[in-house]
C-alpha positions in Angstrom: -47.9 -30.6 27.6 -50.4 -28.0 28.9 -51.4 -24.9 26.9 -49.7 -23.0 29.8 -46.6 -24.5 29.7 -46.2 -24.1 25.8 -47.3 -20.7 25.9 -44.0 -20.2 28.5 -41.7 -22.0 26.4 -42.9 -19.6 22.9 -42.6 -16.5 25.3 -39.0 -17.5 26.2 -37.8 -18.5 22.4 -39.1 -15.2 21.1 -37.3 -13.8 23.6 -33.9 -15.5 23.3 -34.3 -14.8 19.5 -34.9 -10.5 20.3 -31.9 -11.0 22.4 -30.2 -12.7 19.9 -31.0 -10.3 17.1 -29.8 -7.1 19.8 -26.1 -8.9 20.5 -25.5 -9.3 16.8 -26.8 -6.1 15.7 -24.8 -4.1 18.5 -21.7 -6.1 17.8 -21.5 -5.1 14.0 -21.1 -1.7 12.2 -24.2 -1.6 10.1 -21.8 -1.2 6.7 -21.0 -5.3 7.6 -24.9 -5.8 6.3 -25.0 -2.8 3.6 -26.6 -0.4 5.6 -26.1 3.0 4.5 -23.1 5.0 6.1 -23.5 8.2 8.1 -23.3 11.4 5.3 -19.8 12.5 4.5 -18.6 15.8 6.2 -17.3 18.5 4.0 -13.2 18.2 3.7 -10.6 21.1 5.2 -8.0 20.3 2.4 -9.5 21.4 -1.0 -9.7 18.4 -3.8 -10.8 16.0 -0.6 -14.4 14.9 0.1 -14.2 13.7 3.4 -16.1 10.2 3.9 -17.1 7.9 6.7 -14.3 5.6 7.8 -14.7 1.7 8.2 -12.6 0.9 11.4 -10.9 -2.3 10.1 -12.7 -5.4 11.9 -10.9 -7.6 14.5 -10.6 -10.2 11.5 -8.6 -8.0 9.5 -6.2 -7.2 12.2 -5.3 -9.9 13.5 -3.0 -11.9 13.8 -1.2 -9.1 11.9 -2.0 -6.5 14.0 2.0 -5.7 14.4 1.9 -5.4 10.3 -0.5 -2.8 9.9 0.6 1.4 10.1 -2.2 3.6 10.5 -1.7 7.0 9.3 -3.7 8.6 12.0 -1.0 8.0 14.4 2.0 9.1 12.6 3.1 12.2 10.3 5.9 9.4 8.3 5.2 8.8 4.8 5.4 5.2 3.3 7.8 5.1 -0.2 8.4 3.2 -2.5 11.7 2.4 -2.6 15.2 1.4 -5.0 18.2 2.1 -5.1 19.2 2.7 -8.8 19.9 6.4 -8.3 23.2 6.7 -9.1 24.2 8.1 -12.6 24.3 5.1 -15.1 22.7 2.6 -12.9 20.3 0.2 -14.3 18.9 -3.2 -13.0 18.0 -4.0 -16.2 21.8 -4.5 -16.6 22.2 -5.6 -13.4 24.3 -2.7 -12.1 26.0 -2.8 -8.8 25.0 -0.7 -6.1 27.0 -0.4 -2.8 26.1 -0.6 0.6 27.5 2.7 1.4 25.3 3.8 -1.8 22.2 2.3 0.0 23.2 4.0 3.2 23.0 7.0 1.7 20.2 6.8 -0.2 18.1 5.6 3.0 19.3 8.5 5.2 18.4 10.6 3.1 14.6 10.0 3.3 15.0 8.6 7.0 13.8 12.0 8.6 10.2 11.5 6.7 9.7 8.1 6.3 9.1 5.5 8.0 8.0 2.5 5.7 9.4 1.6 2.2 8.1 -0.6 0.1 10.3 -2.7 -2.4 10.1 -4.1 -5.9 12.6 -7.1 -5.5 14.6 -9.5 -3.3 17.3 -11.0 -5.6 20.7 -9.6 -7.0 22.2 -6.4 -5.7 19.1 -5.8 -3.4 19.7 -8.6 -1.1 22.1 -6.4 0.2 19.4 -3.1 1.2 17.2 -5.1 3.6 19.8 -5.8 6.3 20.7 -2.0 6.3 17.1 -0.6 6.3 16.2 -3.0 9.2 19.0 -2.5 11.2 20.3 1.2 10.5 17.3 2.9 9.8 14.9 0.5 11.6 11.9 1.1 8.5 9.1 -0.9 8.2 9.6 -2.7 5.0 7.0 -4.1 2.4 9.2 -6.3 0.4 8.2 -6.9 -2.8 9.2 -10.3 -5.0 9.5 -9.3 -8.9 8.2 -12.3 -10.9 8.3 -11.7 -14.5 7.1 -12.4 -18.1 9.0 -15.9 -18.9 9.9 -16.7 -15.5 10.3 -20.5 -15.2 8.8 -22.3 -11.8 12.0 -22.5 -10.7 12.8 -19.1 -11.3 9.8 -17.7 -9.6 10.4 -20.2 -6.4 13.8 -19.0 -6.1 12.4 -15.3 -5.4 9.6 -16.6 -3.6 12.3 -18.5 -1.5 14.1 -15.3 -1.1 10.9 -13.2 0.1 10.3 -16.7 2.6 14.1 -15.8 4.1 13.7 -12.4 4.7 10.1 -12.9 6.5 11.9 -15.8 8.3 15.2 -13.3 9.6 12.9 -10.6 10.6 13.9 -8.1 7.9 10.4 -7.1 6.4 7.4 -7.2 7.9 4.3 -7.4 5.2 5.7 -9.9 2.0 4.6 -9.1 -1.2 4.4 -11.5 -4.6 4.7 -9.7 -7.3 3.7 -6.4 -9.2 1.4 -5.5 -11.6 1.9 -8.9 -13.0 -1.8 -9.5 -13.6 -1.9 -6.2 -15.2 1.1 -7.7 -17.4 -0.3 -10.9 -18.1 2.4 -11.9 -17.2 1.2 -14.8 -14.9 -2.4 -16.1 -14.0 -4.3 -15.4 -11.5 -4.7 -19.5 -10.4 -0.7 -19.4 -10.4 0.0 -16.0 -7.9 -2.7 -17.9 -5.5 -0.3 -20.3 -5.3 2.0 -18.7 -4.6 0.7 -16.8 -2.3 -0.3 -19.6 -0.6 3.4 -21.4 -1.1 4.8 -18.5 0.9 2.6 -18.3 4.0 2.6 -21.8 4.8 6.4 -21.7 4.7 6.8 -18.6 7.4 8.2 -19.0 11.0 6.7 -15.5 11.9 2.9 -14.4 12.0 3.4 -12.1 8.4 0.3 -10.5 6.1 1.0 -12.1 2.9 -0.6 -10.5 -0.5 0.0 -9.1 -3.7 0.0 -6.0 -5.5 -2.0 -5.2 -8.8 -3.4 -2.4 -10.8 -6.6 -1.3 -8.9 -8.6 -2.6 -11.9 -7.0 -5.9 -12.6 -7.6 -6.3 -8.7 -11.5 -5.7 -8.8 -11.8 -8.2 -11.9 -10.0 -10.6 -9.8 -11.7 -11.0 -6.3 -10.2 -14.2 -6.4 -7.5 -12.7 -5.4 -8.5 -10.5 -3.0 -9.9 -12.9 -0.8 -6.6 -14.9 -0.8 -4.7 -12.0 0.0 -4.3 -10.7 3.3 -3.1 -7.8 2.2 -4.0 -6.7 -1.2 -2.2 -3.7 -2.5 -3.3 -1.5 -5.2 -2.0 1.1 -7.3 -4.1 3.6 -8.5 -2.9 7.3 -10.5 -5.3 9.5 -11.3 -2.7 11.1 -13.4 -3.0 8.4 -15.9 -6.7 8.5 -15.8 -6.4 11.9 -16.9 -8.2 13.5 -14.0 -7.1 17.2 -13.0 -5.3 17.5 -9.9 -8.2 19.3 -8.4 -10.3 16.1 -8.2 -7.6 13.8 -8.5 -7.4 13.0 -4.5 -11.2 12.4 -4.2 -11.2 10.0 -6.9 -8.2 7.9 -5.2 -10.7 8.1 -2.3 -13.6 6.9 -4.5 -11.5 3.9 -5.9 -10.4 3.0 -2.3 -14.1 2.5 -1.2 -14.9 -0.1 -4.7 -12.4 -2.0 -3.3 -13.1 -2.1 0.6 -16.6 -3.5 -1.2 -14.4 -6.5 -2.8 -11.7 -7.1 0.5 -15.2 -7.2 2.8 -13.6 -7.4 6.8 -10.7 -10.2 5.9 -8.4 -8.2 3.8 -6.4 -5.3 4.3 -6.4 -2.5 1.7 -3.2 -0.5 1.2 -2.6 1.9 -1.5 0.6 0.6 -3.2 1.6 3.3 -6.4 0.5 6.7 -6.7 1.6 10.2 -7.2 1.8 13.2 -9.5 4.5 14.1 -13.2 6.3 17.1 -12.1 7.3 16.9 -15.8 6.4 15.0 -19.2 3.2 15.0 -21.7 -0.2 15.5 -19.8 -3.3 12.9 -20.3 -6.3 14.9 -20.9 -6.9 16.6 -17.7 -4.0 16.0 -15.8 -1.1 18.4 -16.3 2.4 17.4 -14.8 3.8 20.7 -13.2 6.0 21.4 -9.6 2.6 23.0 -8.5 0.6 20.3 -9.5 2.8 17.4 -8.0 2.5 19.6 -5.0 -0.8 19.9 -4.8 -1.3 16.3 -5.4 1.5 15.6 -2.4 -0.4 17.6 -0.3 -3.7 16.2 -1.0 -2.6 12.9 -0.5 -1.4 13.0 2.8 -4.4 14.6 3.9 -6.2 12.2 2.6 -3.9 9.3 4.0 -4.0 10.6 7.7 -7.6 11.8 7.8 -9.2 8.6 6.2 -7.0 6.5 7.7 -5.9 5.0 4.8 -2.2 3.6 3.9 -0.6 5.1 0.8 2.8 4.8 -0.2 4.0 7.4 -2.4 5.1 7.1 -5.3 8.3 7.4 -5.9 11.4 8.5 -3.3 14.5 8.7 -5.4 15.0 10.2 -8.8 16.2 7.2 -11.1 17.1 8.0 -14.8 17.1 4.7 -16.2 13.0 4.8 -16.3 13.5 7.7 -18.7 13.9 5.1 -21.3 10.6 3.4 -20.3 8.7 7.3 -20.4 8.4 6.6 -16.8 10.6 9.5 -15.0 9.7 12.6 -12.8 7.9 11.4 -10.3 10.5 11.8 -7.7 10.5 13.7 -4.5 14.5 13.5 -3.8 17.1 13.8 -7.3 20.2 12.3 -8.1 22.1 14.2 -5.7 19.9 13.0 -2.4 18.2 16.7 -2.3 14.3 16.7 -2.1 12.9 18.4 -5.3 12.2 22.2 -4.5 8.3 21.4 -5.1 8.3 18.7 -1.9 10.9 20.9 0.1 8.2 22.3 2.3 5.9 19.1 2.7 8.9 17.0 3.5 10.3 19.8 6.0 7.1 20.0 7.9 6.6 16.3 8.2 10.0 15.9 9.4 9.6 18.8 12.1 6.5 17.1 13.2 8.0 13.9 14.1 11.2 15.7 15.6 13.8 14.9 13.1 16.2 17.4 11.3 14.8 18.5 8.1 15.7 17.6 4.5 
């Protein structure tokens, strides 16, 4: 070969590699390789430090693209969501709710809300996911509860159950369990598993993940990456943090985790909100202007970083009282939204053209 000739062929492999570093450089957002993020821009709402934004990547979309809300593009809130409002009802004693109890219930948030998320698929809640498909047409997160003690063929049975309703077109994101890590009350090794049981036994192209304590989630990336949806709840209340900083440091705790989900797993905020009543932790006072303020903030948040959060809780339900767990509700007992979420709830309702609360 003459020196000419290899002297062409170097010239046009240096090149093809320059070319080659352009194309993928151009093609990613420099966050994909750790480079630093444009400087945050100071927040309207106060209690919000406004922060760069990650687009999701194509690879986290799809082939769920249909799955995923994004709050930019609509004032509804996402709720979590049961039915055990009614005076004396309990699950734990396996109470029965009626339809027309359901009905009720769901119509009642229906002019805010556009998405509830579940905590079960078995007994007297088999019956809500027909009604809040078909009546209401929500987008439902449905939740399987697996337990402490559960046998296999307990948990298969409501992993079955969460299979059937993907399968009939009655939720559209599937969830196996919550907080159970947090619980210990399964491993980590055995909700892969499952996870993995239910997706390869769908008809329909669903997200499939879990939902777990935004700690027990970042000591478990194992989990995250089998996810593709991974679900966190996060209160700021219980951390003790005042409500004036309590909406930034949701923000901060959503950012540790977009470092663990990297571009193949969605992040959605599962649990959080504010005590309008009860002890305070340190810091964090429960008060109507406080849970107000933290409503507020939230939403904000949720629309402005684009960032799903489901609220935490819709109905008032008495039988957590006995768990300490009570008065984080933004409608009571008798379907009426709490007088410190009246004019949230109104406004969001106006701006997507329904009657208000």
């Amino acid at each position: 070969m003459n020196l000419s000739r290899s002297i062409g062929i170097m010239l046009e492999v240096c090149l093809g590699a320059l070319v080659g570093l352009f194309l993928v450089a151009f093609a990613h957002p420099a966050s994909s390789y750790g480079m630093a993020e444009p400087a945050p821009s100071p927040s309207l709402t106060p209690g919000i430090r406004a922060s760069a934004s990650k687009e999701p990547s194509a690879a986290s979309k799809e082939p769920f693209a249909a799955a995923w809300k994004y709050p930019k593009d609509t004032p509804a809130l996402s709720l979590n969501f049961s039915p055990y409002y009614m005076p004396g009802a309990d699950p734990d004693a396996q109470s029965p709710i009626s339809e027309n109890d359901m009905r009720n219930a769901l119509e009642a948030i229906a002019p805010f809300t556009d998405t509830i998320r579940t905590f079960g698929v078995s007994g007297e809640l088999t019956k809500l996911y027909q009604i809040a498909k078909d009546d209401f047409k929500f987008r439902i997160i449905a939740g399987c509860w697996i337990g402490p003690g559960y046998s296999e063929d307990m948990a298969r049975g409501e992993l079955d159950t969460l299979i059937r309703l993907g399968n009939e077109g009655l939720a559209d994101i599937l969830v196996v369990g919550s907080e159970g890590l947090m619980r210990s009350d399964y491993s980590a090794e055995s909700l892969i598993g499952w996870m993995e049981y239910v997706r390869s036994a769908l008809e329909n192209e669903l997200p499939v993940g879990t939902s777990d304590t935004a700690g027990e989630l970042l000591s478990h990336p194992e989990v995250i990456k089998a996810a593709d949806v991974a679900l966190y709840t996060y209160y700021p209340f219980f951390e003790g943090i005042s409500v004036e900083n309590a909406a930034e440091e949701l923000l901060n705790m959503h950012q540790r985790l977009l470092g663990a989900a990297g571009d193949s797993t969605m992040l959605i905020c599962s649990e959080t909100g504010w005590k309008h009543a009860g002890e305070s932790v340190s810091a964090a006072v429960p008060s109507f202007e406080n849970a107000a303020r933290y409503l507020e903030d939230v939403y904000a948040l949720s629309r402005k970083e684009d960032i799903e959060i489901i609220y935490f809780a819709a109905l008032e339900e008495k039988w957590k009282n006995k768990y300490d767990d009570g008065y984080w509700h933004l409608i009571n007992q008798e379907l009426e939204p709490m007088s410190y979420a009246q004019a949230a709830l109104n406004r969001i309702a106006e701006e997507r053209g329904e009657a208000a609360p």
